[in-house]
C-alpha positions in Angstrom: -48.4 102.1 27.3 -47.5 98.3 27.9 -49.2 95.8 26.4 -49.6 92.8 27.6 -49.7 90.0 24.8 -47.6 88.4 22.8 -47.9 87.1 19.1 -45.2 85.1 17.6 -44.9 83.6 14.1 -44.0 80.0 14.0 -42.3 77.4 11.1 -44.9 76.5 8.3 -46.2 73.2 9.1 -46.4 70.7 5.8 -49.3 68.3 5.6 -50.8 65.8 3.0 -54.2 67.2 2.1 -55.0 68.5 5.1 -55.5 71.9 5.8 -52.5 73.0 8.4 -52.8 75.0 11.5 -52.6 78.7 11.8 -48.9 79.5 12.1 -49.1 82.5 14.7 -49.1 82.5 18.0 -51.0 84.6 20.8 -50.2 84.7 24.4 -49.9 86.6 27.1 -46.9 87.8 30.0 -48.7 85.6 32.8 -49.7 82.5 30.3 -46.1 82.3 29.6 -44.8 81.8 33.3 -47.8 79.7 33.8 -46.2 77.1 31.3 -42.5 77.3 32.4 -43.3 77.3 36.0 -45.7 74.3 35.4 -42.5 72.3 33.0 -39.7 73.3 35.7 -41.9 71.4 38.2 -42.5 68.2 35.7 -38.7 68.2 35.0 -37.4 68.8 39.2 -39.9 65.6 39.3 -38.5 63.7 36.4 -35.1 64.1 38.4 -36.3 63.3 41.7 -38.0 60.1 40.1 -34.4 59.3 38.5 -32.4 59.8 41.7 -35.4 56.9 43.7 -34.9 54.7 40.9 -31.2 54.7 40.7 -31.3 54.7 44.4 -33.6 51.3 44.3 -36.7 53.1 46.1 -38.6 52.5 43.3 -39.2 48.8 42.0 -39.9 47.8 38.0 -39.2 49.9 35.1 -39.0 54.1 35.6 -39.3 55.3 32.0 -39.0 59.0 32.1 
């Protein structure tokens, strides 16, 4: 039988008299490639942004 979610244990997290977050993590299969696909297009665009700047297509400041 597969299952299909994920649950992943993460670093404490230290706070000042707060209460902290939950440190585990629960996801599934599709979520996963949902995310990556989603930052591979944000970084391709990042790049493509670098290349018109440098090129001088795109005026002012290009703070990436």
């Amino acid at each position: 039988m597969y299952v299909d979610i994920m649950c992943s244990q993460v670093k404490p997290f230290s706070f000042h008299k707060i209460e902290p977050p939950s440190n585990k993590v629960e996801t599934t299969l599709a979520e996963l490639k949902s995310m990556y696909t989603f930052m591979f297009r944000m970084r391709r665009m990042e790049i493509a942004a670098d290349m018109m700047y440098k090129a001088k297509l795109i005026r002012g400041f290009c703070h990436l």
